[in-house]
PDB file of N, H, CA, C and O in Angstrom:
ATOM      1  N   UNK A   1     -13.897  15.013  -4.776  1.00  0.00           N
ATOM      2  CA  UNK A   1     -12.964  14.807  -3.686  1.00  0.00           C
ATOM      3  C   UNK A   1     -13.192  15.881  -2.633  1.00  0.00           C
ATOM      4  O   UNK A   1     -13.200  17.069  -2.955  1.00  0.00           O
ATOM      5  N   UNK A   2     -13.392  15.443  -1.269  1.00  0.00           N
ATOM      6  H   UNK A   2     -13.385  14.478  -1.008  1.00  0.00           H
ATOM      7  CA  UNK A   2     -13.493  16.484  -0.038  1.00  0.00           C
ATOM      8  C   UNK A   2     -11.965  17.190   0.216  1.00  0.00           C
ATOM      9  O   UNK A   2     -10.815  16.752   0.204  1.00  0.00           O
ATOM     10  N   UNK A   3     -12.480  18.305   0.413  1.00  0.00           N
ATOM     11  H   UNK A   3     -13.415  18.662   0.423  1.00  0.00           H
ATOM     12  CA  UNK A   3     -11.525  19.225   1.031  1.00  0.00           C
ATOM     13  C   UNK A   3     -10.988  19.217   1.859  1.00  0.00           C
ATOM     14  O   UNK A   3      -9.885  19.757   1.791  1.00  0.00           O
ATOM     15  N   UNK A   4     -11.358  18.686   2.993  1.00  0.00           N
ATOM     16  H   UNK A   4     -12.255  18.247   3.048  1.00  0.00           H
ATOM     17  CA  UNK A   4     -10.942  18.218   4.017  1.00  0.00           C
ATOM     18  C   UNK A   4      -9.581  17.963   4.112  1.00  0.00           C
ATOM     19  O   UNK A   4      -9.034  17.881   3.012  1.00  0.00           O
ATOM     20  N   UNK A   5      -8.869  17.814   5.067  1.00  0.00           N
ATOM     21  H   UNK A   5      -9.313  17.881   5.960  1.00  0.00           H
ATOM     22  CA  UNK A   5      -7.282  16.670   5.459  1.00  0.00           C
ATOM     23  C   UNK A   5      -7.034  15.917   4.828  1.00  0.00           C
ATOM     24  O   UNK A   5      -8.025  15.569   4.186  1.00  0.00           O
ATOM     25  N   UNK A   6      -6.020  15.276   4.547  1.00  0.00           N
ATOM     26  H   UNK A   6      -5.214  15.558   5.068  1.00  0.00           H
ATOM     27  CA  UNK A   6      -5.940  13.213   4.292  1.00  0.00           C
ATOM     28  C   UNK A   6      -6.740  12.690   5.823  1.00  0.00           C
ATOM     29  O   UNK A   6      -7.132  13.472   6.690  1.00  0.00           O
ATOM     30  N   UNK A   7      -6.844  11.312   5.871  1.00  0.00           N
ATOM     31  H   UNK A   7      -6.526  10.677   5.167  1.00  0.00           H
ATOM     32  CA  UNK A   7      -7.519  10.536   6.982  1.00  0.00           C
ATOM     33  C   UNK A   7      -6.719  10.746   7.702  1.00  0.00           C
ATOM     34  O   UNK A   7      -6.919  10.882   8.909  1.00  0.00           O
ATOM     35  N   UNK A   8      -5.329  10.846   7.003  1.00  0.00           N
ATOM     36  H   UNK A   8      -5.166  10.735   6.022  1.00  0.00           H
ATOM     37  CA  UNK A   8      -3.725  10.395   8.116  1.00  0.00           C
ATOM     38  C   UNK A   8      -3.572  11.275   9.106  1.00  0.00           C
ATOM     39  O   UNK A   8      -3.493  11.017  10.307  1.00  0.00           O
ATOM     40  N   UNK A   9      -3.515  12.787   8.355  1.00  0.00           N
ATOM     41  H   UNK A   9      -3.579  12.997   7.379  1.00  0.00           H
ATOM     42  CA  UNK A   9      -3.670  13.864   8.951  1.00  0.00           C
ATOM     43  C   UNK A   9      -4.670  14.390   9.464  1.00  0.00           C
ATOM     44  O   UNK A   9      -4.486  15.475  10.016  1.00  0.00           O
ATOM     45  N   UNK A  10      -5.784  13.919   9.459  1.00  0.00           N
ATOM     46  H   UNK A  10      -5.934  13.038   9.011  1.00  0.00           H
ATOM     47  CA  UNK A  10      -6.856  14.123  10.661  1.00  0.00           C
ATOM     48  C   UNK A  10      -6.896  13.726  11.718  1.00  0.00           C
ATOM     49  O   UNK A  10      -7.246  14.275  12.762  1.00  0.00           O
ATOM     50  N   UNK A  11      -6.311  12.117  11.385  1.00  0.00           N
ATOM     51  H   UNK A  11      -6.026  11.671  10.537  1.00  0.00           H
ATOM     52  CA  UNK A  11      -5.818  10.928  12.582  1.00  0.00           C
ATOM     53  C   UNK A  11      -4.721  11.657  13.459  1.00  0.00           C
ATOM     54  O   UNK A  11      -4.792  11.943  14.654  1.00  0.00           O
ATOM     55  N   UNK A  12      -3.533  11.923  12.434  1.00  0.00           N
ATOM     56  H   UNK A  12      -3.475  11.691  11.463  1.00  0.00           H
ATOM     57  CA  UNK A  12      -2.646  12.431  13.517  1.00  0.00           C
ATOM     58  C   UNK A  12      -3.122  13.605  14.547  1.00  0.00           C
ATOM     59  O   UNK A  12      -2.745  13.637  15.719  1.00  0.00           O
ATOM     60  N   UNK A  13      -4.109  14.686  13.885  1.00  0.00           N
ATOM     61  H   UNK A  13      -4.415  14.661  12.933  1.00  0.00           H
ATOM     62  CA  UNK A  13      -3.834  15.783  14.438  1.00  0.00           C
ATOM     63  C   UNK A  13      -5.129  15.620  15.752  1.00  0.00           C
ATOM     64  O   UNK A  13      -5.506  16.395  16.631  1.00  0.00           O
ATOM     65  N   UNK A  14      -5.378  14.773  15.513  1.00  0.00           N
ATOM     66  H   UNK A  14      -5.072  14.143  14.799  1.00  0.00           H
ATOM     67  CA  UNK A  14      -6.564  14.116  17.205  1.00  0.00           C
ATOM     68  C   UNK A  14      -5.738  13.257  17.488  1.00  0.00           C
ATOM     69  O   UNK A  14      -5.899  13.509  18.682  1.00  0.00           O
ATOM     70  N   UNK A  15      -5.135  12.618  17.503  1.00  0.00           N
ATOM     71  H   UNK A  15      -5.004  12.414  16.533  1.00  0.00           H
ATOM     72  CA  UNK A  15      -3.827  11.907  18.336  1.00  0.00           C
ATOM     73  C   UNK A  15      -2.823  12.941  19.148  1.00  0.00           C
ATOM     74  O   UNK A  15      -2.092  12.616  20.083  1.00  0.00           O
ATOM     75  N   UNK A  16      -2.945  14.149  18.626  1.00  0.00           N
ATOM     76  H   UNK A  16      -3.540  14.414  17.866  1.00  0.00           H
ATOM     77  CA  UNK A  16      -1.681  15.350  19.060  1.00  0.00           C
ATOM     78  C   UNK A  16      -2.380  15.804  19.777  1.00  0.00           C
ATOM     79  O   UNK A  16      -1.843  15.842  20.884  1.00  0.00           O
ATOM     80  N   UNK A  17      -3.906  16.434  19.790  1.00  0.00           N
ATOM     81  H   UNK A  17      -4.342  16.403  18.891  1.00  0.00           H
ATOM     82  CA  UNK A  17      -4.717  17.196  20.600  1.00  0.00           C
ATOM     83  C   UNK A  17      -4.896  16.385  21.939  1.00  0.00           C
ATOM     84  O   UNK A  17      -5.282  16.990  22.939  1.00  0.00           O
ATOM     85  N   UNK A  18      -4.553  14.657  22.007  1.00  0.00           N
ATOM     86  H   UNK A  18      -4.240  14.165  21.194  1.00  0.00           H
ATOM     87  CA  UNK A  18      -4.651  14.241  23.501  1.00  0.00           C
ATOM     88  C   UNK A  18      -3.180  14.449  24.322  1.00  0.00           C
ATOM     89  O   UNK A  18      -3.262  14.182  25.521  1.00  0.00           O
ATOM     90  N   UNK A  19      -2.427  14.697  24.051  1.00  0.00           N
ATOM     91  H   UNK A  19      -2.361  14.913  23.077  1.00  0.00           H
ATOM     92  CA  UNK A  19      -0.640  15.131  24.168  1.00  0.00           C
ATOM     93  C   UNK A  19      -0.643  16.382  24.344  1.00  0.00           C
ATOM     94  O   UNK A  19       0.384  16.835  24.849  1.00  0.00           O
ATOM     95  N   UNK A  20      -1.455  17.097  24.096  1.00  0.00           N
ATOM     96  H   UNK A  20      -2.289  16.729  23.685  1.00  0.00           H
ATOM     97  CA  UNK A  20      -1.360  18.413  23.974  1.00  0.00           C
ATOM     98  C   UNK A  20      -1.011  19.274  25.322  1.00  0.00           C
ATOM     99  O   UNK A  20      -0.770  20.473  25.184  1.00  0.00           O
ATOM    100  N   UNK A  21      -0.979  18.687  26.610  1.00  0.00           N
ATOM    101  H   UNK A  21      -1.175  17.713  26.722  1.00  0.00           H
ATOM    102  CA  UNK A  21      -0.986  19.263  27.543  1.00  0.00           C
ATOM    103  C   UNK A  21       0.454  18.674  28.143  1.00  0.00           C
ATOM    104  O   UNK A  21       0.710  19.102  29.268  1.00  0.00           O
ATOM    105  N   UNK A  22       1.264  17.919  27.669  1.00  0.00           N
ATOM    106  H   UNK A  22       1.056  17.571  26.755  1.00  0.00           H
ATOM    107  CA  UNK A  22       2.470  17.132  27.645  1.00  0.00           C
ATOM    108  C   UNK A  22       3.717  18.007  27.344  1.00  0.00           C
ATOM    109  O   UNK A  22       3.571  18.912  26.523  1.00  0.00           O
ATOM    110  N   UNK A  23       4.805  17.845  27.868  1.00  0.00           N
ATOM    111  H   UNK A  23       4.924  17.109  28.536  1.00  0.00           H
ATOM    112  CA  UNK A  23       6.100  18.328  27.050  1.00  0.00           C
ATOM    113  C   UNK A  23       6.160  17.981  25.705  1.00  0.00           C
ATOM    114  O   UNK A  23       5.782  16.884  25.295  1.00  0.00           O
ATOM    115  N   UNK A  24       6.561  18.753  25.082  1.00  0.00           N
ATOM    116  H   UNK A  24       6.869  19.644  25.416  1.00  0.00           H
ATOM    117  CA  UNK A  24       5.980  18.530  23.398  1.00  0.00           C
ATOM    118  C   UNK A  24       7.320  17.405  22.753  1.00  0.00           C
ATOM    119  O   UNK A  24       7.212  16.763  21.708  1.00  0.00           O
ATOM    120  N   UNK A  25       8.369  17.391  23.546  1.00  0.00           N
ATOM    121  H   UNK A  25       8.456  17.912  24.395  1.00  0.00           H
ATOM    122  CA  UNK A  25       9.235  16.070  23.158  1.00  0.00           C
ATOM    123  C   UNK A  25       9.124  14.973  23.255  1.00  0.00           C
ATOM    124  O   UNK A  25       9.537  14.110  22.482  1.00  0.00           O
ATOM    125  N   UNK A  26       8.048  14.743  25.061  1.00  0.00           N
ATOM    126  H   UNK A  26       7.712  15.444  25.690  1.00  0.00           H
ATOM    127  CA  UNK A  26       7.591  13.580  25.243  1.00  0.00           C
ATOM    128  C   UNK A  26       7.003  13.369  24.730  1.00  0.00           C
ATOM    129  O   UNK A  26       6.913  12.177  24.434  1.00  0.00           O
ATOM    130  N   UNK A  27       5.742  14.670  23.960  1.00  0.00           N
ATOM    131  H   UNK A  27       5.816  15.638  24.200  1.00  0.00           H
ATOM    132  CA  UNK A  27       4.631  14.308  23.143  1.00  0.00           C
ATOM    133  C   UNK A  27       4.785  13.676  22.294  1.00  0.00           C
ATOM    134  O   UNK A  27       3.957  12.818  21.987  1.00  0.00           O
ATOM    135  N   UNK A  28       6.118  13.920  21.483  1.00  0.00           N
ATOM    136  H   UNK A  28       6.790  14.617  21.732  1.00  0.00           H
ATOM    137  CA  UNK A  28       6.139  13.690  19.975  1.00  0.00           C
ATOM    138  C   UNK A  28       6.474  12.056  20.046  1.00  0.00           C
ATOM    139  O   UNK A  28       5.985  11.132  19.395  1.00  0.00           O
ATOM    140  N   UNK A  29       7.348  12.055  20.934  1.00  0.00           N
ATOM    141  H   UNK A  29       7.745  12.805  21.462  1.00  0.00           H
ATOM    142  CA  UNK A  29       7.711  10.517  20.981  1.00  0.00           C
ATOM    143  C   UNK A  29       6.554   9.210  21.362  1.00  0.00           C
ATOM    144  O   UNK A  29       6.538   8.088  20.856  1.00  0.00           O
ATOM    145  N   UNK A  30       5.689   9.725  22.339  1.00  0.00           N
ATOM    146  H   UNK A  30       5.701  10.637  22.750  1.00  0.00           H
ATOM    147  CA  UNK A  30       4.228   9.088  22.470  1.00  0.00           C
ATOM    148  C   UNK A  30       3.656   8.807  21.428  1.00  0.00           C
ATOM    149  O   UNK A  30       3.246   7.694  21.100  1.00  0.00           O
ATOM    150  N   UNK A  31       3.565  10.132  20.631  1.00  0.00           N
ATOM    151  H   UNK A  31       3.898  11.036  20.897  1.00  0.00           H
ATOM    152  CA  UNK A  31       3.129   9.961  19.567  1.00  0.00           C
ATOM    153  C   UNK A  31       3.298   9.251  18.440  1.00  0.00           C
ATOM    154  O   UNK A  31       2.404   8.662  17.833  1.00  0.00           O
ATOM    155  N   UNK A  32       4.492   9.302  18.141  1.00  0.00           N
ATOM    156  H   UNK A  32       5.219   9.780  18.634  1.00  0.00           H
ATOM    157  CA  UNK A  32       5.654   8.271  17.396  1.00  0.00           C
ATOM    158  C   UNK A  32       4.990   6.856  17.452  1.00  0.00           C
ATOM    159  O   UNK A  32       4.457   6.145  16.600  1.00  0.00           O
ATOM    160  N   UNK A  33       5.349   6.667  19.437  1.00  0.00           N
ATOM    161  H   UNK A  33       5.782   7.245  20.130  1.00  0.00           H
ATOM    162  CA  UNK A  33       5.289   5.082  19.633  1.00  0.00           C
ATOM    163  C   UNK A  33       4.124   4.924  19.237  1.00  0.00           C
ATOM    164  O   UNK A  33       3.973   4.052  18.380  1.00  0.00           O
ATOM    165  N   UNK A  34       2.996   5.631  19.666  1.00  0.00           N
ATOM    166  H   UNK A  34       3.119   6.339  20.362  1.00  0.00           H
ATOM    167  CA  UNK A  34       1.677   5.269  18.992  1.00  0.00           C
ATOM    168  C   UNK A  34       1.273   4.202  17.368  1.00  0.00           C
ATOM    169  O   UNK A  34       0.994   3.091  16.919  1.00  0.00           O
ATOM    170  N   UNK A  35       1.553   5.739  17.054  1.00  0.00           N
ATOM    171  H   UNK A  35       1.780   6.642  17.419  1.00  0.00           H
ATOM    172  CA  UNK A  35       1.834   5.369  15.346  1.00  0.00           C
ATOM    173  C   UNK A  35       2.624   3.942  14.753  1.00  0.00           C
ATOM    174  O   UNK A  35       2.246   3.304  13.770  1.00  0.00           O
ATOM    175  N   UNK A  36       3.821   3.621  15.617  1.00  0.00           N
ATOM    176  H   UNK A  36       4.128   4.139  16.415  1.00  0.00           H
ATOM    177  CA  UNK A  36       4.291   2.456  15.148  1.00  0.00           C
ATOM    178  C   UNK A  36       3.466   1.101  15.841  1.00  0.00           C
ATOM    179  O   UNK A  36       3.654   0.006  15.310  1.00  0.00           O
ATOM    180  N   UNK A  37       2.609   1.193  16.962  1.00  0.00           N
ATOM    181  H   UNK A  37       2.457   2.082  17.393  1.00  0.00           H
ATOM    182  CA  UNK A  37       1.918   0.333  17.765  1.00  0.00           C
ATOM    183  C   UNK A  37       0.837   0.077  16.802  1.00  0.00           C
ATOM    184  O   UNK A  37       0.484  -1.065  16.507  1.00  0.00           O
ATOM    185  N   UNK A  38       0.228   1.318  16.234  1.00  0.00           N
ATOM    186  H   UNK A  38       0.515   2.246  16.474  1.00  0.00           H
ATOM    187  CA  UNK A  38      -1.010   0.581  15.989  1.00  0.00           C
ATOM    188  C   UNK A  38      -1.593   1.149  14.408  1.00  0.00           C
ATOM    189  O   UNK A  38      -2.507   0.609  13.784  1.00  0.00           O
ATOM    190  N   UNK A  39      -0.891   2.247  14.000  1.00  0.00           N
ATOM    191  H   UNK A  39      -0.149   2.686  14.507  1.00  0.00           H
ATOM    192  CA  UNK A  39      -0.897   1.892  12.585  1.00  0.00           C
ATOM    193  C   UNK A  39      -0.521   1.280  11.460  1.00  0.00           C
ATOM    194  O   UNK A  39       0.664   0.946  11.437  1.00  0.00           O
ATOM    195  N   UNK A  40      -1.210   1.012  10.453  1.00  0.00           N
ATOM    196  H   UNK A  40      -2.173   1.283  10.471  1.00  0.00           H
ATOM    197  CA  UNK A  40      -0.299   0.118   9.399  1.00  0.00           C
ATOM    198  C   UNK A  40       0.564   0.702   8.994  1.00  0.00           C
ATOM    199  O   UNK A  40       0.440   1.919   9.129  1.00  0.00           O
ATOM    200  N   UNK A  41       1.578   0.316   8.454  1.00  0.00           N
ATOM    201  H   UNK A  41       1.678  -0.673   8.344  1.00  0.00           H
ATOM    202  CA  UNK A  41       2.922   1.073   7.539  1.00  0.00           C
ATOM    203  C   UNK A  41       2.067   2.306   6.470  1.00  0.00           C
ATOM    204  O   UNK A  41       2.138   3.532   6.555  1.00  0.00           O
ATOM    205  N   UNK A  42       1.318   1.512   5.539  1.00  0.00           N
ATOM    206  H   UNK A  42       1.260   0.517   5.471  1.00  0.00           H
ATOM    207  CA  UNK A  42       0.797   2.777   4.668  1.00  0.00           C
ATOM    208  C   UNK A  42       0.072   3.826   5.139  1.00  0.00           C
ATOM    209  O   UNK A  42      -0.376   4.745   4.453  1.00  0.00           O
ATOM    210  N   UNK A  43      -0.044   3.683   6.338  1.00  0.00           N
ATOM    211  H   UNK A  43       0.320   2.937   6.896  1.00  0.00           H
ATOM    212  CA  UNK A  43      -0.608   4.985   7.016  1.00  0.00           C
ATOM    213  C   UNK A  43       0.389   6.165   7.498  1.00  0.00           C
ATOM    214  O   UNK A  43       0.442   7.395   7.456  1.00  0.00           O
ATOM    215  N   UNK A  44       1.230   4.953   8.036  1.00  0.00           N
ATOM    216  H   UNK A  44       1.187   3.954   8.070  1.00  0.00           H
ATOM    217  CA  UNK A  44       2.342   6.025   8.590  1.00  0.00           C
ATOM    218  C   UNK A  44       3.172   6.539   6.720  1.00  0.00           C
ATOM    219  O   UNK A  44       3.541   7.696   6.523  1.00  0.00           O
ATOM    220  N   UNK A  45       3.253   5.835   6.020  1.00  0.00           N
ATOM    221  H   UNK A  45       2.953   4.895   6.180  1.00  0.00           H
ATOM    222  CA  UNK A  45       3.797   6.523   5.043  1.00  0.00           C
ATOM    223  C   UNK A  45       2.707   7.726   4.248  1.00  0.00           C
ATOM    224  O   UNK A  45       3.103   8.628   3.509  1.00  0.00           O
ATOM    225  N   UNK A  46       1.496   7.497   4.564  1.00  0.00           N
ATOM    226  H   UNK A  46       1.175   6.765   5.164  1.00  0.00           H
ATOM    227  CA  UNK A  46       0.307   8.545   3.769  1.00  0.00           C
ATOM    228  C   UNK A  46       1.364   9.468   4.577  1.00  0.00           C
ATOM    229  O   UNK A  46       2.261  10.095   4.014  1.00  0.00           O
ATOM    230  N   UNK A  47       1.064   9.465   6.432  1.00  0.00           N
ATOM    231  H   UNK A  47       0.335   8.956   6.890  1.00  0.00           H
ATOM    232  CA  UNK A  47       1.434  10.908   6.952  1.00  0.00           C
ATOM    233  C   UNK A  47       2.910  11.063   6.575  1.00  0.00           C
ATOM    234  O   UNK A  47       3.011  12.289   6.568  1.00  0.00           O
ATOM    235  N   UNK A  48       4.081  10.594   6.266  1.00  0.00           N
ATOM    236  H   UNK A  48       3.998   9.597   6.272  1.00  0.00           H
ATOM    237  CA  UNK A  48       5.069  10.909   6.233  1.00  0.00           C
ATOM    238  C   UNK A  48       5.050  11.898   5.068  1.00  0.00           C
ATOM    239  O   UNK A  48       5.752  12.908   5.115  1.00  0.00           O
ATOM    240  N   UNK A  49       4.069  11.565   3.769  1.00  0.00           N
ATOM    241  H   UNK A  49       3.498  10.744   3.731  1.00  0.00           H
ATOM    242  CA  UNK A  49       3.938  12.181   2.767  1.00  0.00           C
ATOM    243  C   UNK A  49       3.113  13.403   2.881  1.00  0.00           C
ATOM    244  O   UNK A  49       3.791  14.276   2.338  1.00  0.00           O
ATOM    245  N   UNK A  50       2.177  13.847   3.236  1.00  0.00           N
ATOM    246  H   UNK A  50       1.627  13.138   3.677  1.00  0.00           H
ATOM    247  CA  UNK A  50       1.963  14.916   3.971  1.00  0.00           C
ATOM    248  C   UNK A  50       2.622  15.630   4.905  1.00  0.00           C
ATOM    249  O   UNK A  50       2.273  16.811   4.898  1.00  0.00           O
ATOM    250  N   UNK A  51       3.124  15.465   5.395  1.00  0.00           N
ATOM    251  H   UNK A  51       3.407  14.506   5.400  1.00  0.00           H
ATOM    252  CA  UNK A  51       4.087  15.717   6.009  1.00  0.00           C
ATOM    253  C   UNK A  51       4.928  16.897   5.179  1.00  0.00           C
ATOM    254  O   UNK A  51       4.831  18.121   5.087  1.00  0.00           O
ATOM    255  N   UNK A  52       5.853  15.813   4.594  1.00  0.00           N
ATOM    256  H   UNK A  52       5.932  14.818   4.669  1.00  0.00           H
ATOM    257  CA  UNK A  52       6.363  16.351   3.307  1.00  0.00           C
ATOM    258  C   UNK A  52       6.181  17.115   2.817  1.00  0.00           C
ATOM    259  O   UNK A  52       7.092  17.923   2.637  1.00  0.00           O
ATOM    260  N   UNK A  53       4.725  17.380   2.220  1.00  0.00           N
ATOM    261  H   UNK A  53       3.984  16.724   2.367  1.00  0.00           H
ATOM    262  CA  UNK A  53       4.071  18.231   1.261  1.00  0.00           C
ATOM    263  C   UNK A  53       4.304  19.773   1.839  1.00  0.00           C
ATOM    264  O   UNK A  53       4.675  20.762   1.205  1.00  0.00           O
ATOM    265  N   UNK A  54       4.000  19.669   3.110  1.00  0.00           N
ATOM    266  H   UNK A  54       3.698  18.866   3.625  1.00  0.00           H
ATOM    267  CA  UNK A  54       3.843  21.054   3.782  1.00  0.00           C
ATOM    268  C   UNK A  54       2.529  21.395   3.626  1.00  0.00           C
ATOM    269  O   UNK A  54       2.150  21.592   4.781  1.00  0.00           O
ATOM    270  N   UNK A  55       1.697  21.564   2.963  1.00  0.00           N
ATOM    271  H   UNK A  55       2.004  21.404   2.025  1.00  0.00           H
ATOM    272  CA  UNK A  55       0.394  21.837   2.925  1.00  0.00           C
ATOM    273  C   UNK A  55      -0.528  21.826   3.478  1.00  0.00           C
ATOM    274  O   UNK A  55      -1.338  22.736   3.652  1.00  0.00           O
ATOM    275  N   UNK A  56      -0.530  20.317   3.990  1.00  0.00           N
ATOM    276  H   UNK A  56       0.128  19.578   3.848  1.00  0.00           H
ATOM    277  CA  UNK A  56      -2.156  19.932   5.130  1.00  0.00           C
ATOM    278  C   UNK A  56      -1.788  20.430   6.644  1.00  0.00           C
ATOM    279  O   UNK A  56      -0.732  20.604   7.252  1.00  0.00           O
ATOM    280  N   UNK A  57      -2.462  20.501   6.795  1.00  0.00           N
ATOM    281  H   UNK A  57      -3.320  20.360   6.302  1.00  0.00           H
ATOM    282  CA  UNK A  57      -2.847  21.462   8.211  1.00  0.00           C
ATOM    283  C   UNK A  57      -2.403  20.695   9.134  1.00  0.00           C
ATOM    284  O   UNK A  57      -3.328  20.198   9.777  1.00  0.00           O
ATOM    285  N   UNK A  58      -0.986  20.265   9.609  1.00  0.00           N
ATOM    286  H   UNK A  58      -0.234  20.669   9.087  1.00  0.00           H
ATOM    287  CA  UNK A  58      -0.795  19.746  10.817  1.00  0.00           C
ATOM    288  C   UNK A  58      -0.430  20.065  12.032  1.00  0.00           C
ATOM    289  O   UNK A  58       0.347  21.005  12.197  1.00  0.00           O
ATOM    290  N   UNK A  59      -0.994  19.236  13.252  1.00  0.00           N
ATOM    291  H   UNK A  59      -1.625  18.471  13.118  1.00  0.00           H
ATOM    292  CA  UNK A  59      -0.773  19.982  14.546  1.00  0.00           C
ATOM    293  C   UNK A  59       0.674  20.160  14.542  1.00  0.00           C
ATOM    294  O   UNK A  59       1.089  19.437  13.636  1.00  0.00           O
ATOM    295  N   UNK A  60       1.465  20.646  14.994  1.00  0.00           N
ATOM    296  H   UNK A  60       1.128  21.233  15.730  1.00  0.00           H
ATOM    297  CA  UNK A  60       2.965  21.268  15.467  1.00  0.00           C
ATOM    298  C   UNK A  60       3.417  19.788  16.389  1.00  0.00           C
ATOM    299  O   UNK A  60       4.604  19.604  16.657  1.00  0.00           O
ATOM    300  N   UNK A  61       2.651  19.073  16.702  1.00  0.00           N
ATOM    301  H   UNK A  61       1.686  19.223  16.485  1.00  0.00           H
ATOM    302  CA  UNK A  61       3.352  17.639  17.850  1.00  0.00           C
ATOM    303  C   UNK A  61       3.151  16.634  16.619  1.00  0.00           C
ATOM    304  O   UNK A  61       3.962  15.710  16.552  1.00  0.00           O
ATOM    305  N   UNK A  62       2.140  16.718  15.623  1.00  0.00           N
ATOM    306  H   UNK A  62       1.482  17.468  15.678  1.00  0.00           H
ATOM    307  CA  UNK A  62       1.726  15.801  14.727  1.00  0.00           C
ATOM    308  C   UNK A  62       2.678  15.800  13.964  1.00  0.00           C
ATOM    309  O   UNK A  62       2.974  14.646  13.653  1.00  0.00           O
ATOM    310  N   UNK A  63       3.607  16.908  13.290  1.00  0.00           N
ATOM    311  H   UNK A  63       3.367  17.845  13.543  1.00  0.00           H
ATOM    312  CA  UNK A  63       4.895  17.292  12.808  1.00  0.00           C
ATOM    313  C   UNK A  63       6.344  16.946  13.532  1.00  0.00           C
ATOM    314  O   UNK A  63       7.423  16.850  12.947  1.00  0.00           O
ATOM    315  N   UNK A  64       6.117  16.793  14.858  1.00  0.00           N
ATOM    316  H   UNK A  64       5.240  16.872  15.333  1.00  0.00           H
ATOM    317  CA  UNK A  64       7.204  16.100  15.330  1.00  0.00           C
ATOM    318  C   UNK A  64       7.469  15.003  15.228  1.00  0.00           C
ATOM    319  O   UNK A  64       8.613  14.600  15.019  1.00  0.00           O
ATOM    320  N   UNK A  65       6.165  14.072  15.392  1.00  0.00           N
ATOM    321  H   UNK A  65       5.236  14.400  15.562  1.00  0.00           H
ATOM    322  CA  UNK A  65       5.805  12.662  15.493  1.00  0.00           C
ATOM    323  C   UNK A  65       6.135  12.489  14.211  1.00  0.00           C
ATOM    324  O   UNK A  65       6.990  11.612  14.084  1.00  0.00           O
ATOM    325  N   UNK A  66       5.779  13.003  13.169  1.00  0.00           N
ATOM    326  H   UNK A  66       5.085  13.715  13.272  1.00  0.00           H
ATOM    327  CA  UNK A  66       6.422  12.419  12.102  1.00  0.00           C
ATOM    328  C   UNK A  66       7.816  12.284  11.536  1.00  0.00           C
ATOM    329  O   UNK A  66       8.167  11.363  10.797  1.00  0.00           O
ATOM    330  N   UNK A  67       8.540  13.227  11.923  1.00  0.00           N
ATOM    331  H   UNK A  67       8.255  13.974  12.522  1.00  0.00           H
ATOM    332  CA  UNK A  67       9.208  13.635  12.168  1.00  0.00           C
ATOM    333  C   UNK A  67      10.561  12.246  12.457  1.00  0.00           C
ATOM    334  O   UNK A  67      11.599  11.868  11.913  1.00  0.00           O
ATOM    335  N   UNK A  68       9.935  11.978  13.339  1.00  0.00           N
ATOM    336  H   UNK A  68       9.092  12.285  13.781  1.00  0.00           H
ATOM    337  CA  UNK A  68      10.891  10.788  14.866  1.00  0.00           C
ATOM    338  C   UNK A  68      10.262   9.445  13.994  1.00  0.00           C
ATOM    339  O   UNK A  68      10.536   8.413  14.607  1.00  0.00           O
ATOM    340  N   UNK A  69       9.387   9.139  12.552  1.00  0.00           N
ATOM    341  H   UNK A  69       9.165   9.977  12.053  1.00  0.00           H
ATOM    342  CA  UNK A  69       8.846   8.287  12.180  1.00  0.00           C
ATOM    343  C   UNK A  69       9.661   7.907  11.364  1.00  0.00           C
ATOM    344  O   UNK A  69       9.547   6.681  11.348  1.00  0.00           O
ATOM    345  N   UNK A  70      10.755   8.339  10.365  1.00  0.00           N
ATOM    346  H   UNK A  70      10.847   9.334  10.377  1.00  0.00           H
ATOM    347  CA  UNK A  70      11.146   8.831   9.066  1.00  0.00           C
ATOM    348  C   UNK A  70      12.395   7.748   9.180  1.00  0.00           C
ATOM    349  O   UNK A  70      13.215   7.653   8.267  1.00  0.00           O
TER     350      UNK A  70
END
């Protein structure tokens, strides 16, 4: 198994890096809508679960977005 991120949390945290120059409330909510536009449910639940964990390395907007997902 790679060391790396989950997919979810790689996904999110290059989804956050294009927001990144955004108010980080609007960000999060972009981000949000994103996530419900065009990912599947078990994706958004992988990241909700990471999330969770605390562990994987997420951007600080990628943590909001999940956040506003829940």
């Amino acid at each position: 198994m790679s060391g790396g991120p989950a997919p979810s949390a790689r996904l999110a945290n290059e989804i956050a890096a294009q927001f990144a120059d955004r108010n980080p409330d609007t960000a999060a909510r972009e981000i949000a809508d994103h996530m419900r536009t065009f990912w599947e449910p078990r994706m958004i639940e992988a990241l909700l679960a990471v999330a969770a964990d605390g562990r994987a390395e997420l951007d600080p907007l990628a943590v909001r977005a999940a956040g506003l997902l829940r």
